[in-house]
C-alpha positions in Angstrom: 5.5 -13.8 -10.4 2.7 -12.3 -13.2 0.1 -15.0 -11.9 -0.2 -13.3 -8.6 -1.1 -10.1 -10.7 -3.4 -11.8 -13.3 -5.5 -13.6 -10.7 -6.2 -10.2 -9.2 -7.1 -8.5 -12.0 -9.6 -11.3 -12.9 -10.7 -11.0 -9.1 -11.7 -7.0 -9.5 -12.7 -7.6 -13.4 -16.0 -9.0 -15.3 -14.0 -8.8 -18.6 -11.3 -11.9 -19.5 -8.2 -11.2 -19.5 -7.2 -12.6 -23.1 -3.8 -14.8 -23.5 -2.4 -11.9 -25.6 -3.8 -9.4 -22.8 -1.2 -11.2 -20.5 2.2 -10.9 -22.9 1.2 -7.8 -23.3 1.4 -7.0 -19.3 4.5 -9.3 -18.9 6.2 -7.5 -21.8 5.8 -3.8 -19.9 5.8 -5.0 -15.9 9.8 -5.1 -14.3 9.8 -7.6 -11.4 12.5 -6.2 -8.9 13.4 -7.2 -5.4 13.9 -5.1 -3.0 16.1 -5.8 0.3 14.3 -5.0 3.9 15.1 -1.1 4.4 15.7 -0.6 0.4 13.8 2.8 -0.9 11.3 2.4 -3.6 10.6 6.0 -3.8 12.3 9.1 -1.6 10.5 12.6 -1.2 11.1 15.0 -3.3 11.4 12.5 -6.0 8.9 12.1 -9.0 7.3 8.7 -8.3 8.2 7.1 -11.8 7.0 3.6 -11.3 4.3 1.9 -9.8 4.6 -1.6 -8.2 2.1 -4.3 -7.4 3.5 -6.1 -4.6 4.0 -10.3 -4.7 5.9 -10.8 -1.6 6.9 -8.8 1.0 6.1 -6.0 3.0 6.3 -1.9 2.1 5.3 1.3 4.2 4.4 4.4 2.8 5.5 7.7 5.1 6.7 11.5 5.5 8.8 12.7 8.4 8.6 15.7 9.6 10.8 19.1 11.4 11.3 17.1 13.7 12.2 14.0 12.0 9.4 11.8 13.4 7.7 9.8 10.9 4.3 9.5 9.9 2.8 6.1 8.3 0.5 7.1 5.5 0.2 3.4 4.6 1.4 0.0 5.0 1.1 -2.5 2.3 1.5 -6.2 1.9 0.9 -8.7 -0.9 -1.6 -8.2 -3.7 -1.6 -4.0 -3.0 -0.3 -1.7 -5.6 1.9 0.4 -4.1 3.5 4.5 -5.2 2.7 8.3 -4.4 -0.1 8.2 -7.3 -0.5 12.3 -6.9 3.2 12.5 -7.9 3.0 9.5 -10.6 0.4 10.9 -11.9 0.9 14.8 -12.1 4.3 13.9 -12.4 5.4 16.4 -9.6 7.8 15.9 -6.3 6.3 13.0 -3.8 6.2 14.5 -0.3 6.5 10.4 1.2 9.3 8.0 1.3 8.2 4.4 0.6 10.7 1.5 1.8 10.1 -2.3 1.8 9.7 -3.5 5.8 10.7 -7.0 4.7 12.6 -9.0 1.0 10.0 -7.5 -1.1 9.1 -8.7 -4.5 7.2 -6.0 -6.5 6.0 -6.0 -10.5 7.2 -2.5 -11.7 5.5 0.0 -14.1 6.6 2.9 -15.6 3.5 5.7 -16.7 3.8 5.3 -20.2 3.4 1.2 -19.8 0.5 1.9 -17.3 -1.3 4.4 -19.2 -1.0 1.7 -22.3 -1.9 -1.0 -19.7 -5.4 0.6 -19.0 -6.1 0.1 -22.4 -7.0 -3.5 -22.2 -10.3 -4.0 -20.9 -9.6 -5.9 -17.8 -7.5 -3.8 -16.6 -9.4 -0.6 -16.7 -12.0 -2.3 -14.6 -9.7 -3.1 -12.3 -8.2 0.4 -12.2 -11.4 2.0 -11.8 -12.7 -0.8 -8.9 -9.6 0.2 -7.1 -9.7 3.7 -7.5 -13.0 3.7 -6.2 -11.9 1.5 -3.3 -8.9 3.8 -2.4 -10.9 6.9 -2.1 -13.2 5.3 0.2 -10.7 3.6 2.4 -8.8 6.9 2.4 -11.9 8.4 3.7 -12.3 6.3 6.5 -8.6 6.5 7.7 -9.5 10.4 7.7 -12.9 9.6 9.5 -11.5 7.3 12.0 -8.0 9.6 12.5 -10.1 12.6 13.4 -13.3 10.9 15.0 -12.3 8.1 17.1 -9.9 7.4 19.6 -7.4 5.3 19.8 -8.7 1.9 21.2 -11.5 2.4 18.7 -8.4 3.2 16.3 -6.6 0.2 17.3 -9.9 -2.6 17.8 -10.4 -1.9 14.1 -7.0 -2.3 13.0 -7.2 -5.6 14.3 -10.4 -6.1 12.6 -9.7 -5.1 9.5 -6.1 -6.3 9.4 -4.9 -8.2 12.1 -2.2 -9.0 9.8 -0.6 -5.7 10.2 0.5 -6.6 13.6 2.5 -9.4 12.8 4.2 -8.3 10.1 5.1 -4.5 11.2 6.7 -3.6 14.7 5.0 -1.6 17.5 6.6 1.7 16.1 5.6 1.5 13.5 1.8 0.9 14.4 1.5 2.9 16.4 2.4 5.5 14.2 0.3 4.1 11.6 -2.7 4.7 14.2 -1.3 8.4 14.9 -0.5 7.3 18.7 2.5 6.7 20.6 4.2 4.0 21.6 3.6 3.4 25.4 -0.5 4.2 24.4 -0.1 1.6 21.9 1.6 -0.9 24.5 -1.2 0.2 27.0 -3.8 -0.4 24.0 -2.8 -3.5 23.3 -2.6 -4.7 27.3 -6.5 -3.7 27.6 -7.5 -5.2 24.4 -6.0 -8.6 25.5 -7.1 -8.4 29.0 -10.8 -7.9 27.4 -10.5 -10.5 24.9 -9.9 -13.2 28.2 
């Protein structure tokens, strides 16, 4: 289960990660299952523990007055996955985060990540994907307030055509900040352009 997390460090790091480096993570990272529909986090919660995901499938959302839901995120394998505001200022997440699928996630508390970016490695990773986040949050902004939904939708499939085979129309679509029955239209279009 560690491996899938060592080979991505050494993928977003020019430093080694040294033999003692991984004891070190093994000895502070809590591999925990969770069951399809099982809460990792709840709002109004202090997000405790990160999680990089090995298996499985997780979504990131609020819900609103109304109790419509709103997909911030949806995460698969090799993604790290938590409300990092509230990990990190230690103050009440406003998302719930639930696996979509039997999730496998490597756990980390704050204290055990704040020691963890001590080695090397894994402060270039940190700061690669930091760096990587902000942008890509950037662009969902960009792309939520610029374009509209086909373009929305066309780069979706671009970027992560695995999305739609993993999560269910509802939960695309909210991800895209569209309805259902625009997303069913969507997708008709898109496949009657593709033939």
């Amino acid at each position: 289960m560690h491996e899938a997390l060592f080979t991505y460090i050494r993928q977003r790091s020019t430093t080694p990660l040294t033999g003692e480096d991984m004891n070190f993570l093994k000895s502070m990272l809590l591999p925990k299952k969770f069951r399809k529909g099982e809460y990792m986090l709840v709002e109004g919660e202090v997000c405790k523990l990160g999680g990089f995901i090995v298996k499985g499938a997780m979504r990131q959302y609020s819900v609103d007055d109304k109790g419509v839901e709103h997909v911030i995120q949806l995460l698969l394998e090799n993604w790290w996955v938590g409300d990092r505001e509230s990990f990190e200022k230690e103050t009440p997440s406003l998302y719930y985060i639930d696996a979509w699928e039997e999730t496998e996630v490597l756990l980390i508390p704050k204290n055990s990540y704040d020691a963890m970016k001590r080695i090397p490695a894994v402060a270039e990773m940190d700061n690669t994907i930091i760096n990587k986040h902000v942008s890509a949050l950037q662009k969902r902004v960009r792309d939520i307030i610029g374009l509209t939904a086909i373009e929305r939708y066309e780069n979706l499939v671009q970027a992560h055509p695995e999305f739609l085979q993993r999560f269910p129309q509802r939960i695309i679509a909210s991800y895209l900040g569209i309805t259902q029955e625009t997303l069913s239209r969507l997708r008709h279009n898109y496949k009657s352009s593709e033939v």
